[in-house]
ZAMARGU-4260 file (C-alpha; in steps of 0.2 Angstrom, whole numbers, plus 5000, padded with zeros to 4 digits):
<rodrens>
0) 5039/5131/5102 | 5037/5114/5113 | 5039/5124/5128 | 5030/5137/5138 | 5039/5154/5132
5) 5047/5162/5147 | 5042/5180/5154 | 5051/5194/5147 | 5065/5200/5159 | 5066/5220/5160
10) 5073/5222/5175 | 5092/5215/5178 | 5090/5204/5193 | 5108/5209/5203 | 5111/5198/5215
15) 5122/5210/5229 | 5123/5199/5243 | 5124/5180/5248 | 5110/5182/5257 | 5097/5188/5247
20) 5078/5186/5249 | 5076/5170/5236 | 5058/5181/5231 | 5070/5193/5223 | 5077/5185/5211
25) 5073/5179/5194 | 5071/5162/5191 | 5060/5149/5182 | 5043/5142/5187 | 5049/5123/5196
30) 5031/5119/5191 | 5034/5119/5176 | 5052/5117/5172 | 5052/5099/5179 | 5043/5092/5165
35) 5051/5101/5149 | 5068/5095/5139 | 5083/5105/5146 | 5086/5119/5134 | 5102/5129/5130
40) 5104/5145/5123 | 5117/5146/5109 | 5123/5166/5105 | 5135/5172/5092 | 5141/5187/5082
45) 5126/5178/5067 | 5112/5168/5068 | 5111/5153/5056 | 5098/5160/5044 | 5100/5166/5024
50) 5087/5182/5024 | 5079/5187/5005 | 5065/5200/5006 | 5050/5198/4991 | 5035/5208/4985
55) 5039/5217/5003 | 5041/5204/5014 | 5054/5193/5022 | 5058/5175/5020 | 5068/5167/5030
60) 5080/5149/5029 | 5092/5138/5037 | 5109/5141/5032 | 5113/5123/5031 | 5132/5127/5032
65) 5131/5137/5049 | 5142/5126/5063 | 5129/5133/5075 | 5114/5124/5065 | 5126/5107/5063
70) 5128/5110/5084 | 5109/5108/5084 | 5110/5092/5074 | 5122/5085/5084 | 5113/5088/5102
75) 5096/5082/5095 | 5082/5089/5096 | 5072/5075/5107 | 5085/5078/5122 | 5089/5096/5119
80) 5078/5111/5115 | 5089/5125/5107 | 5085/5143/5105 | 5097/5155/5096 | 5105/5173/5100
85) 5113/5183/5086 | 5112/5197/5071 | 5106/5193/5053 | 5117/5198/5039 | 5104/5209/5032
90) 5098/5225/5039 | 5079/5226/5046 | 5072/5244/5045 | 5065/5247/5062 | 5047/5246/5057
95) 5048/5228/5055 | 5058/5222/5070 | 5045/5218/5081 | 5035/5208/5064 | 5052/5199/5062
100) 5057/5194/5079 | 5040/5184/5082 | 5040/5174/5066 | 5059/5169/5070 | 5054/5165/5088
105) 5040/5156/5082 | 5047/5146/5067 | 5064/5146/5068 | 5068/5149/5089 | 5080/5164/5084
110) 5081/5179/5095 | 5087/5193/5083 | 5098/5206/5089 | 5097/5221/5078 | 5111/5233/5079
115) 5112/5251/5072 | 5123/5250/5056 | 5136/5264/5062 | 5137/5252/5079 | 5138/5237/5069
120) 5152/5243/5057 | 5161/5251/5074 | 5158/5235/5084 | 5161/5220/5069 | 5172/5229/5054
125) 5181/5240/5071 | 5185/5232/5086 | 5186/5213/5077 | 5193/5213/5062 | 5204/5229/5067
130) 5211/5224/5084 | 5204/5207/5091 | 5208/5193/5075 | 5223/5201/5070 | 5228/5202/5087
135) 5223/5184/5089 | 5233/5178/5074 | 5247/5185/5080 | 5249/5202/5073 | 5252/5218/5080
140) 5247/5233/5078 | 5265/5241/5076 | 5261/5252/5063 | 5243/5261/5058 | 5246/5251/5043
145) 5245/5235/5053 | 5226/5237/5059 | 5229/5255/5069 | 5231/5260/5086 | 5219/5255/5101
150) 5204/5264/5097 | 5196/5266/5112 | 5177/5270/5105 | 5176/5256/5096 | 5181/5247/5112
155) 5166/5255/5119 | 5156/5250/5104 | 5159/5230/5106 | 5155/5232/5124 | 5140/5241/5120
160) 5135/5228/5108 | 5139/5214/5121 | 5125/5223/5132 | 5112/5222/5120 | 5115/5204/5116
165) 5115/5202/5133 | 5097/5211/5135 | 5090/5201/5122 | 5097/5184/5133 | 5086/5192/5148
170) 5071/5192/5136 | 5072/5172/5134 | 5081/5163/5149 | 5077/5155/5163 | 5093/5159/5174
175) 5089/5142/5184 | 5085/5130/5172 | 5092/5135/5154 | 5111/5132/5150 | 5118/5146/5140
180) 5133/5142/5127 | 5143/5159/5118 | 5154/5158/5102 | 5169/5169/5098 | 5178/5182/5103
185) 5166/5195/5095 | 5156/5191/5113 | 5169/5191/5126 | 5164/5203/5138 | 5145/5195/5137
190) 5147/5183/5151 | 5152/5196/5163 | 5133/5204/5158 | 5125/5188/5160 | 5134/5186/5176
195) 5128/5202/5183 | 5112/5199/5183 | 5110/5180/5188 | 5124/5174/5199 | 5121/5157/5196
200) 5120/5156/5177 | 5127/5141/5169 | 5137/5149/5155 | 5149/5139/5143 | 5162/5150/5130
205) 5170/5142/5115 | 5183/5153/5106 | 5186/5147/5087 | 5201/5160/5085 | 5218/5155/5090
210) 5222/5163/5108 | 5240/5173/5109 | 5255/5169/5118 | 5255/5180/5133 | 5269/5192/5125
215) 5255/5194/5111 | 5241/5196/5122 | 5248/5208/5134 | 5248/5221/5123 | 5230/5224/5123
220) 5226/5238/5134 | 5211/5231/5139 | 5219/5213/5142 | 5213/5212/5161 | 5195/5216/5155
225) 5192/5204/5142 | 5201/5190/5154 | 5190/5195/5171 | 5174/5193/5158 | 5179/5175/5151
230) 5182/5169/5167 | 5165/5173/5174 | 5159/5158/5161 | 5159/5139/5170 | 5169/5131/5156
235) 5179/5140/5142 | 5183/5129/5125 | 5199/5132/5114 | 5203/5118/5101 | 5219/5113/5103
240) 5230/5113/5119 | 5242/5128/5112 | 5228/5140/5114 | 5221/5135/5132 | 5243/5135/5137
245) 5243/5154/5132 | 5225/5159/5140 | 5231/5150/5156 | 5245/5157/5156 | 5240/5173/5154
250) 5228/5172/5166 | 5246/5166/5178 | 5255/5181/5174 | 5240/5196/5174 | 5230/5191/5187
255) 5241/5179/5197 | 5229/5164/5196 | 5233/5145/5197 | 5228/5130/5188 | 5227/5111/5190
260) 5222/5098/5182 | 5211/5085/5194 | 5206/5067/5187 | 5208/5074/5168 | 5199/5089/5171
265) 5208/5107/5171 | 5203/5118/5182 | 5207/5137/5186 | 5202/5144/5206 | 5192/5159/5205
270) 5186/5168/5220 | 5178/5151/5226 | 5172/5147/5209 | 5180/5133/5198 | 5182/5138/5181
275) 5185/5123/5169 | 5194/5123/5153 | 5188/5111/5137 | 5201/5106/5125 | 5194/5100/5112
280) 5194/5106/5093 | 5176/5106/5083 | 5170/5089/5067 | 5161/5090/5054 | 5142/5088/5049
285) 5145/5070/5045 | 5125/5069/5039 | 5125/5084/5029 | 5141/5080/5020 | 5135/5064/5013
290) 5121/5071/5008 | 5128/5082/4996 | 5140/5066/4991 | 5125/5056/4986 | 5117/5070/4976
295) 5118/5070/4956 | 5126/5088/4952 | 5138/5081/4965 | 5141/5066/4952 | 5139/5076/4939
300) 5152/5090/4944 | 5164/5077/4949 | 5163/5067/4932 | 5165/5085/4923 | 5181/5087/4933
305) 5187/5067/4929 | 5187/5073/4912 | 5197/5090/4914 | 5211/5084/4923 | 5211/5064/4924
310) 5209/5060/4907 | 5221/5072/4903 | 5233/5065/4912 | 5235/5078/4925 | 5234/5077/4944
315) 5224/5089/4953 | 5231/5097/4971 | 5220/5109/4979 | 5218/5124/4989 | 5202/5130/4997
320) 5204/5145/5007 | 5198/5162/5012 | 5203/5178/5005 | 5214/5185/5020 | 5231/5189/5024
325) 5234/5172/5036 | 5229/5159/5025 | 5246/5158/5016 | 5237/5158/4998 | 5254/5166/4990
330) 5266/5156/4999 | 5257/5139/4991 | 5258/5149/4976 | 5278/5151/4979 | 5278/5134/4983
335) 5270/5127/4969 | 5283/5139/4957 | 5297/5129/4968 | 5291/5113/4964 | 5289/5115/4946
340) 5308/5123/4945 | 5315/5108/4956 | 5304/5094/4947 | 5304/5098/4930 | 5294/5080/4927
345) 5277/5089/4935 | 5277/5101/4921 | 5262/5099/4909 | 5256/5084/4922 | 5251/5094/4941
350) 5238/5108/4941 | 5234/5118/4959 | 5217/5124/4959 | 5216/5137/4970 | 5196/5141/4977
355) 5199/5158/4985 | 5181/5161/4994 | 5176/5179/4999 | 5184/5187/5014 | 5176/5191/5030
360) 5183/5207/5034 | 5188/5222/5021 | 5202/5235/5018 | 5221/5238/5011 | 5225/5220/5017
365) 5211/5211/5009 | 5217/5221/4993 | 5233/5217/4993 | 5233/5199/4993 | 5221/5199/4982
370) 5233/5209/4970 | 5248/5197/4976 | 5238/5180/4971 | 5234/5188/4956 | 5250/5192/4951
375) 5257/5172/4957 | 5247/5165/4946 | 5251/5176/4930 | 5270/5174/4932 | 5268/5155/4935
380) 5256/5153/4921 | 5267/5161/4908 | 5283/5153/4916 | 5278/5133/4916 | 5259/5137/4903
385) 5260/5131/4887 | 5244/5127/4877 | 5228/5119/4888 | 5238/5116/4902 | 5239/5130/4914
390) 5248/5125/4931 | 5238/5135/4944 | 5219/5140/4942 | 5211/5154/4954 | 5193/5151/4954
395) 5188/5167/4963 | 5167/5168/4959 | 5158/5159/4975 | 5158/5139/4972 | 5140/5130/4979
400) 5145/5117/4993 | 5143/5101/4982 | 5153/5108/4968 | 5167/5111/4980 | 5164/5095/4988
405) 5166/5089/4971 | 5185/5095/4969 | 5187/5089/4985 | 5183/5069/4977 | 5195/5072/4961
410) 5208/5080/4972 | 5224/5070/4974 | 5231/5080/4987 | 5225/5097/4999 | 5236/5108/5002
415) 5231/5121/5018 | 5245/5132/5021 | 5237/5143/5032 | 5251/5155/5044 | 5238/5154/5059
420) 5222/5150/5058 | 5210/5143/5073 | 5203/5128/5067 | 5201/5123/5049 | 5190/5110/5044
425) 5196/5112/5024 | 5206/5095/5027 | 5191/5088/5037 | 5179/5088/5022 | 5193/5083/5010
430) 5196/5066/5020 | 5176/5064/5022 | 5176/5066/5003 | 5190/5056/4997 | 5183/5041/5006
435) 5168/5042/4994 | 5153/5030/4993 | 5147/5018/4979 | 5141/5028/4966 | 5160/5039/4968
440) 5168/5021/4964 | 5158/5019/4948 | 5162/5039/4944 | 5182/5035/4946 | 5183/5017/4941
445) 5185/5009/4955 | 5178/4994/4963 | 5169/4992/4978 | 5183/4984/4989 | 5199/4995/4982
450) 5205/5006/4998 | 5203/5024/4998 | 5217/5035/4998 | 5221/5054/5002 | 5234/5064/5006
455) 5234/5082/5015 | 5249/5094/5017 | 5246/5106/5031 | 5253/5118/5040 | 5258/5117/5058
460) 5249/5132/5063 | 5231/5127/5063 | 5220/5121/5075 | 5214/5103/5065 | 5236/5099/5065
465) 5240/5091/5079 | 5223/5080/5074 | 5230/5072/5057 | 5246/5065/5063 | 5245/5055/5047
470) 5247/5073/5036 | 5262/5082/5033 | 5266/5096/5043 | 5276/5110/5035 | 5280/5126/5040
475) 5274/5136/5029 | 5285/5150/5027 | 5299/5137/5023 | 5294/5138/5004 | 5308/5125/4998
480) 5299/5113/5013 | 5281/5116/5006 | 5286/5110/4988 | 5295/5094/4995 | 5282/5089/5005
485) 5272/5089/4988 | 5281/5080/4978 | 5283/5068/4992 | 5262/5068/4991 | 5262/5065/4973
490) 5277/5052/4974 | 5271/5042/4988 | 5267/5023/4988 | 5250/5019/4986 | 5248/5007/5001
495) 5254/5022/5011 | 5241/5034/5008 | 5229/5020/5012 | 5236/5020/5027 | 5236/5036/5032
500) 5220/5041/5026 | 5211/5027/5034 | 5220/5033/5050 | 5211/5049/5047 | 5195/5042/5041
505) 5192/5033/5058 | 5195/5049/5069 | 5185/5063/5059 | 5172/5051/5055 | 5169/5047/5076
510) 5176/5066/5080 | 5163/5076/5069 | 5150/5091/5076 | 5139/5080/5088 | 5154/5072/5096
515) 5160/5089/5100 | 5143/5096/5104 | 5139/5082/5116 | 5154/5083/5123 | 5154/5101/5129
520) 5139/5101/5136 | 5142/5087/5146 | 5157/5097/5151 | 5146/5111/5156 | 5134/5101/5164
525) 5147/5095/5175 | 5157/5110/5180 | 5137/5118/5185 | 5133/5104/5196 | 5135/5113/5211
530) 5128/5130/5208 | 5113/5128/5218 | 5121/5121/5232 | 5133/5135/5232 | 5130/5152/5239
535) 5134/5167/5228 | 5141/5184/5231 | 5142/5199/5215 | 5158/5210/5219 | 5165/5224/5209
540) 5161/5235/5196 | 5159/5237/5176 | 5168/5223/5169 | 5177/5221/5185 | 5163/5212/5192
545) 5166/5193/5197 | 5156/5181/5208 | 5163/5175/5225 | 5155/5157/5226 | 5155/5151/5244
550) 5151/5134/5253 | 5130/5135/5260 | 5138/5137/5278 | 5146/5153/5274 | 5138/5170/5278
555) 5145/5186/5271 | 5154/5197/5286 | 5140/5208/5295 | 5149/5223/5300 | 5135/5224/5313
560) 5134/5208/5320 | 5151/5208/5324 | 5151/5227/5332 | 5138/5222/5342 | 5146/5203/5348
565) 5162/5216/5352 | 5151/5226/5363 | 5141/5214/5373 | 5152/5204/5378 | 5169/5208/5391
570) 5182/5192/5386 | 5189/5194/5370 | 5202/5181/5359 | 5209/5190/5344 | 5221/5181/5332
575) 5226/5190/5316 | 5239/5184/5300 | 5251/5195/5295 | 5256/5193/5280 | 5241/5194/5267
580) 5230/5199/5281 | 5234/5216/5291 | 5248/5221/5274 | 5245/5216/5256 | 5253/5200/5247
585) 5260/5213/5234 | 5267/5225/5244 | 5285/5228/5244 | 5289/5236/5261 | 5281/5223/5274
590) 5282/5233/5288 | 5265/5238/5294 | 5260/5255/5293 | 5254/5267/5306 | 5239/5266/5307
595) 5239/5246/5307 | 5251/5248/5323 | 5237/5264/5329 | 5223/5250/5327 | 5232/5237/5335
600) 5237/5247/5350 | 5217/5252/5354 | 5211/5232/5353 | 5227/5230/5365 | 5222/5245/5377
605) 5206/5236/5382 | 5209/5225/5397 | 5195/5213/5390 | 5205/5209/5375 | 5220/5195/5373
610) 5227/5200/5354 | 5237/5189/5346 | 5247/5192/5331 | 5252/5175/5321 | 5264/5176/5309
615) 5277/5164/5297 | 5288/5179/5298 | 5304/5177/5311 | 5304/5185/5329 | 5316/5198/5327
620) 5306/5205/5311 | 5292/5206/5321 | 5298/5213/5338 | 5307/5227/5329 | 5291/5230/5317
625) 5278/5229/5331 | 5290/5237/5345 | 5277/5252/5349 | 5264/5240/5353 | 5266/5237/5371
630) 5253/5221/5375 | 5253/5215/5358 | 5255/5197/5361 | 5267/5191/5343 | 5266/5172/5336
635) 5282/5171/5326 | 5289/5156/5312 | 5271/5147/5312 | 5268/5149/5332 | 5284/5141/5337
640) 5291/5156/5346 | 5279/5166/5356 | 5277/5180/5368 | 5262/5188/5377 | 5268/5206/5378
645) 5283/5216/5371 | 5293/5216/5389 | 5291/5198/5390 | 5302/5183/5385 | 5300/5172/5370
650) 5294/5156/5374 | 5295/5140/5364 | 5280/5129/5358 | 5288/5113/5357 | 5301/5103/5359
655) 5320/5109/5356 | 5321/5106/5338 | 5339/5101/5330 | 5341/5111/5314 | 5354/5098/5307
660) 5343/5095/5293 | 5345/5112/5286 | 5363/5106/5281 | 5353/5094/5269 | 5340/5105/5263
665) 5351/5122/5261 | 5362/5116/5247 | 5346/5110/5237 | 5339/5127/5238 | 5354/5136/5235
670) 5353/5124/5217 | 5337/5131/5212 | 5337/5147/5220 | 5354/5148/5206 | 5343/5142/5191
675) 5328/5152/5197 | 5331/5173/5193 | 5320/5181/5206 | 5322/5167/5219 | 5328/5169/5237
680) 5330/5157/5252 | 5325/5167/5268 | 5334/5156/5283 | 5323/5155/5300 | 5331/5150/5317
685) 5317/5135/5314 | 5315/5134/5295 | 5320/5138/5277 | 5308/5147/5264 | 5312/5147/5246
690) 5303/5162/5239 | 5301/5164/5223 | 5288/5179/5223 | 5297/5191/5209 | 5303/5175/5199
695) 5291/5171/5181 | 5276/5165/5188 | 5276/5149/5176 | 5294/5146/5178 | 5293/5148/5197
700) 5279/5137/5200 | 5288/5123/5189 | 5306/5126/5199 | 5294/5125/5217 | 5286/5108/5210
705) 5302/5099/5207 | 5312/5109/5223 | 5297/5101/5234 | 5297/5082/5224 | 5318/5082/5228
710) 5316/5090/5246 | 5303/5077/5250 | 5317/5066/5245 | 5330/5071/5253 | 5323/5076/5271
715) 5313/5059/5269 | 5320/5053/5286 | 5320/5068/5294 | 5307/5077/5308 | 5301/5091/5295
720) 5287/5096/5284 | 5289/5100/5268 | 5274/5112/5259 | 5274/5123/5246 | 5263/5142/5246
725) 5259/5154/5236 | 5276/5159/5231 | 5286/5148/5243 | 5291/5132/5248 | 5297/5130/5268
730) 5305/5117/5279 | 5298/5118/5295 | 5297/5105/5310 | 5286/5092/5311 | 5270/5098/5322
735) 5272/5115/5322 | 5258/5125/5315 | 5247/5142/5320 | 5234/5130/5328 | 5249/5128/5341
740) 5246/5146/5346 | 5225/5147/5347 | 5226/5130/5357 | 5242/5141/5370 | 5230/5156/5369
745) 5215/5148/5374 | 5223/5137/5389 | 5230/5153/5395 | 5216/5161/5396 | 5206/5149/5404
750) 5217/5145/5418 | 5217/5166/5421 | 5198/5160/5423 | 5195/5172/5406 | 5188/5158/5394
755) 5182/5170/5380 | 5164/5175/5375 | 5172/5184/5360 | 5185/5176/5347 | 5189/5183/5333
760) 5203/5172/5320 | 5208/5182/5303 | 5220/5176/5292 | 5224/5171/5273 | 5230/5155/5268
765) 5230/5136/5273 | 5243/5141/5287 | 5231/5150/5296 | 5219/5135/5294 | 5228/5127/5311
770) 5220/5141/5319 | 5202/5140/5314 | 5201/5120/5318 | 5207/5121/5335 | 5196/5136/5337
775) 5182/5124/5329 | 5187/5110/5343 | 5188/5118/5356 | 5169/5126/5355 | 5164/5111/5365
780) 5175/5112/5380 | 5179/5123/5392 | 5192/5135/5382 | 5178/5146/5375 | 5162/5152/5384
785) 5145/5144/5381 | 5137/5150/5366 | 5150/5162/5363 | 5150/5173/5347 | 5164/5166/5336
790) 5171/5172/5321 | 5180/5164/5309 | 5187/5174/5291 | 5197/5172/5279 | 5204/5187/5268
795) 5204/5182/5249 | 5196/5172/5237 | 5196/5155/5245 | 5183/5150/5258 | 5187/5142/5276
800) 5186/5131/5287 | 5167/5127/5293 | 5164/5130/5311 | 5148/5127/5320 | 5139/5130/5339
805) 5123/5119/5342 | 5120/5115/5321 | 5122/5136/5319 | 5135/5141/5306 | 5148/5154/5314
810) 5161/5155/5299 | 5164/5169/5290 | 5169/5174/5273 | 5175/5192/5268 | 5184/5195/5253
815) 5193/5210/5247
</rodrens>
């Protein structure tokens, strides 16, 4: 290897707090780290070898047709150094693991997992080809015909097998230096591993399946699990925008998460940490394929196939597909028998050669579409047959690459009538191969400067579809639209396949592997920039583990710094939220319990201590709710209205506001709050909230994006704010804000000749991030103590405000 192989990891290095002793964790050597290539670390279900065993040894090869090998190419070796993660096909008696793990390291950088073949069979044939692809294309189990109840041992078995591949990471990274890059979902709970044991990991996921809609996905009883792991990757891949839609939303309705997309890029917040989402679907080996154009077989095969079909005068339409249940085979089959029935002239001229390669998976479905096919082609056959001229032909045995590549060249049309499928690259290699090269213009008779010419039917539900808008898209379940769209192949003008394949020519020909390669990385490169500067924090357990990434000025709440502050010192400034704060977002009763109001009372009891409850919620909802709490001071409708004990009178902060504006902005609301189910307008004596905390979350947050755009409109002239929330959008007067309470707080307590020693300021959102800059500009005035102890935290996933004394960090970060 052209670098320094790293230790072997045995213990997992947990990283439990931010503010962990740096000679604890695992890292790389910098000495020598700063002069090697960057390396990444590619992990899937197989590595990209072809095993044989002779006289009692193993040899081992490339498997030249593995996308992760054509990943390699396409990253180069002189810029990237690549080592590979994954099981071989063939079983390796345990004897001779060790002996085969060091030649692959050494000759081949693979890192072979090996896997018991009960686990195996549990894990691969089990959990993913039984519940995860069929779920992912769609299906559901709704019978135990239709790939059986949630099993939940074989559950365990793939997250047992995620484990091991993860151990088998730990023997080769360095967590600092080395970018780690996981293919598919038979690994989708492996970045919570990784994760676990080095905070800072820069990890990239790219799922090649379709992902569900949400009303699909959700079934899944481990649904929260599988989307908790894939978000503890930096940048998660999907090749088309119809996938990423349904992951985000997803991740909207399960775990109430937000997205946005900031200068191109799409981002999803997760406990401090951005995750970003690629969209982007995978080339071609552009290299590799003309290499098997320009070889002779290839010449010869296709010459072979010139005389079978051309000079017979038939035309060849082709089908190259896997042996499984979403790849349409038997609607082509029925579509083909409709086109024959409806265009009687193609009979005798139009044969469909069907290459059926081996399915992945095995069992009853497999079977069964095997029979089906079988039984297609026998009633077409004998229907439209006659003599040397049969109208489909199955080739079932295993085809070489050039000899497919060959059909591909004789082709006139490719027909991929997949129901769902993730990618596809069938019409890829087709265009690639129709486009030719000189010694194919020779073969066919053409000269040098005639345009090439292709044309591709294809189905609207794979991932390569929205890519060749020069194709034509059918729904392949419309069988009567599937044999129109080929008889429209065979009967179009020749200057418009010209066209059309030249317009797909240009974009898989720039698009292929390295373009994708090159371009995730960059991605992930990107999205990891800041992981040394950031601060990390492991919380949870299992697969509920997740990473809180803070700013470097944060600290992690000491329980004991902040007893001890309380106790040494005798003036106290306490402001808490409400709302997200001392009673949870979720809950449905929002008045406080009684133990919040028993807590609240013995902070108040203490004559050292001015507390301060801030709140966006109105003043009689708080004086009832709070009623038992005597010297409670209460901050009501953003700090507007405020009183320093119970028996006191509410005082305004602010001028006397007009509320004619609500005139203006009611109606609007009351327009959405009608279109919106789940909606409701909550009037203040100072503002109006349109809540929309029990509407659907996707169609909510669209109806508070435009409510906000017309309100801005319409209230353009008048005094107010306009801001949206989590789950709102309010109306509230201009300059008023929590901050308008710490300033009162602080000004009252200096004039009592009380400036604090102590202050404490909790809250949620960005509401309550008023409060913590006025706290922050105030440290240098009178208002607060010299050197006093100041606290500042936020309850949630977000980091705050910074606030510093004399260069020293006083901002705190807890998160629940």
């Amino acid at each position: 290897m052209n670098r320094q192989t790293p230790r072997i990891m045995t213990v997992a290095g947990l990283i439990a707090n931010v503010d962990d002793d740096p000679s604890e964790s695992v890292c790389s050597d910098p000495s020598s780290s700063s002069v090697q290539r960057d390396r990444i670390i590619i992990v899937a279900n197989q590595l990209p070898l072809r095993a044989q065993r002779k006289s009692g040894k193993w040899f081992f090869n490339w498997d030249e047709n593995s996308l992760l090998l054509q990943l390699r190419d396409g990253l180069g070796d002189d810029d990237m150094e690549v080592i590979y993660v994954g099981c071989l096909k063939e079983e390796i008696h345990p004897n001779e693991q060790d002996e085969v793990s060091q030649i692959l390291l050494e000759s081949f950088r693979c890192v072979p997992t090996f896997l018991p073949q009960d686990l195996f069979s549990r894990y691969y044939h089990g959990f993913c080809k039984q519940h995860l692809w069929p779920l992912f294309h769609y299906m559901l189990p709704l019978s135990p015909d239709l790939g059986g109840r949630f099993n939940r041992s074989l559950w365990q078995a793939y997250v047992s097998v995620n484990k091991i591949f993860a151990d088998r990471i730990m023997e080769v990274i360095n967590p600092e230096d080395d970018y780690v890059w996981i293919h598919d979902y038979h690994l989708m709970v492996l970045p919570t591993f990784l994760r676990k044991r080095f905070n800072r990991v820069k990890l990239g996921f790219f799922l090649h399946s379709p992902f569900p809609s949400s009303e699909i996905y959700k079934t899944l009883p481990i649904r929260e699990e599988l989307l908790r792991a894939l978000l503890n990757s930096d940048l998660i891949g999907f090749h088309t925008f119809d996938y990423a839609r349904h992951f985000l939303s997803c991740c909207s309705r399960m775990l109430g998460l937000s997205y946005e997309s900031k200068r191109g890029y799409i981002g999803l917040e997760y406990y401090g940490r951005t995750v970003s989402i690629k969209i982007l679907p995978v080339g071609i080996h552009m290299g590799q394929l003309q290499s098997v154009l320009s070889l002779k077989q290839t010449e010869e095969k296709v010459a072979e196939l010139i005389k079978q079909f051309s000079d017979q005068g038939r035309t060849m339409l082709l089908g190259v597909d896997d042996m499984d249940i979403f790849k349409g085979i038997s609607l082509k089959m029925l579509a083909m028998e409709q086109l024959l029935v409806q265009h009687p002239e193609w009979r005798g001229k139009v044969v469909l050669v069907q290459i059926a390669n081996p399915a992945r998976g095995r069992g009853k479905d497999v079977k069964e579409v095997q029979a089906e096919t079988k039984s297609n082609v026998k009633r077409i056959n004998e229907t439209f047959g006659k003599p040397g001229y049969d109208p489909v032909i199955l080739i079932e045995e295993p085809l070489k690459f050039y000899e497919r590549i060959a059909y591909y060249v004789v082709a006139e049309c490719c027909l991929v009538t997949a129901v769902r499928d993730g990618m596809n690259l069938i019409p890829y290699e087709y265009i690639i191969s129709r486009h030719g090269n000189e010694k194919f213009d020779k073969v066919l008779g053409l000269k040098p400067s005639t345009p090439k010419k292709s044309m591709l039917v294809v189905s609207e539900f794979i991932g390569c579809s929205p890519s060749l808008s020069g194709a034509i898209r059918v729904n392949p379940w419309n069988i009567d639209a599937v044999a129109d769209a080929m008889d429209c192949a065979l009967e179009m003008a020749e200057p418009e396949k010209q066209l059309r394949h030249e317009k797909h020519y240009k974009y898989v020909s720039t698009h292929d592997v390295g373009y994708w390669a090159r371009s995730f990385l960059q991605d992930l490169e990107r999205t990891c920039r800041d992981h040394l500067r950031r601060r990390s924090w492991g919380i949870g357990f299992g697969l509920s583990f997740r990473v809180v990434a803070l700013d470097p000025n944060f600290r992690k709440l000491s329980m004991e710094h902040i007893v001890s502050a309380y106790r040494r010192t005798t003036r106290r400034a306490i402001l808490l939220d409400y709302d997200g704060t001392l009673m949870p977002q979720a809950s449905i009763d929002k008045s406080p319990t009684s133990k919040s109001i028993g807590i609240l009372n013995s902070l108040c009891k203490d004559e050292n201590n001015m507390v301060f409850l801030v709140s966006a919620r109105s003043r009689k909802a708080l004086a009832q709710w709070f009623s038992a709490c005597e010297k409670l001071g209460l901050a009501a409708e953003h700090g507007y209205f405020l009183r320093f004990k119970r028996d006191a009178e509410w005082e305004t902060c602010g001028p006397v506001i007009d509320s004619s504006w609500k005139q203006i902005a009611e109606p609007v609301m009351k327009l959405y709050t009608e279109t919106t189910d789940g909606s409701t307008i909550e009037d203040k004596e100072t503002a109006l909230v349109w809540c929309y905390e029990d509407a659907d979350p996707d169609f909510g947050s669209c109806q508070a994006k435009e409510l906000l755009d017309h309100l801005e409109s319409v209230l353009a002239n008048e005094p107010v704010t306009v801001k949206s929330g989590q789950n709102f959008v309010e109306v509230k007067p201009q300059g008023v804000s929590k901050g308008l309470v710490a300033k009162r707080l602080l000004s009252t307590m200096q004039e009592r000749k009380m400036s604090p020693e102590f202050v404490l300021c909790i809250g949620d959102d960005r509401s309550d991030e008023d409060m913590f800059e006025v706290i922050s500009s105030s440290m240098a005035g009178p208002s607060i103590a010299p050197r006093a102890e100041v606290f500042a935290c936020t309850v949630g996933r977000k980091p705050s405000v910074d606030i510093k004394v004399n260069g020293i960090v006083l901002a705190f970060s807890v998160t629940v």
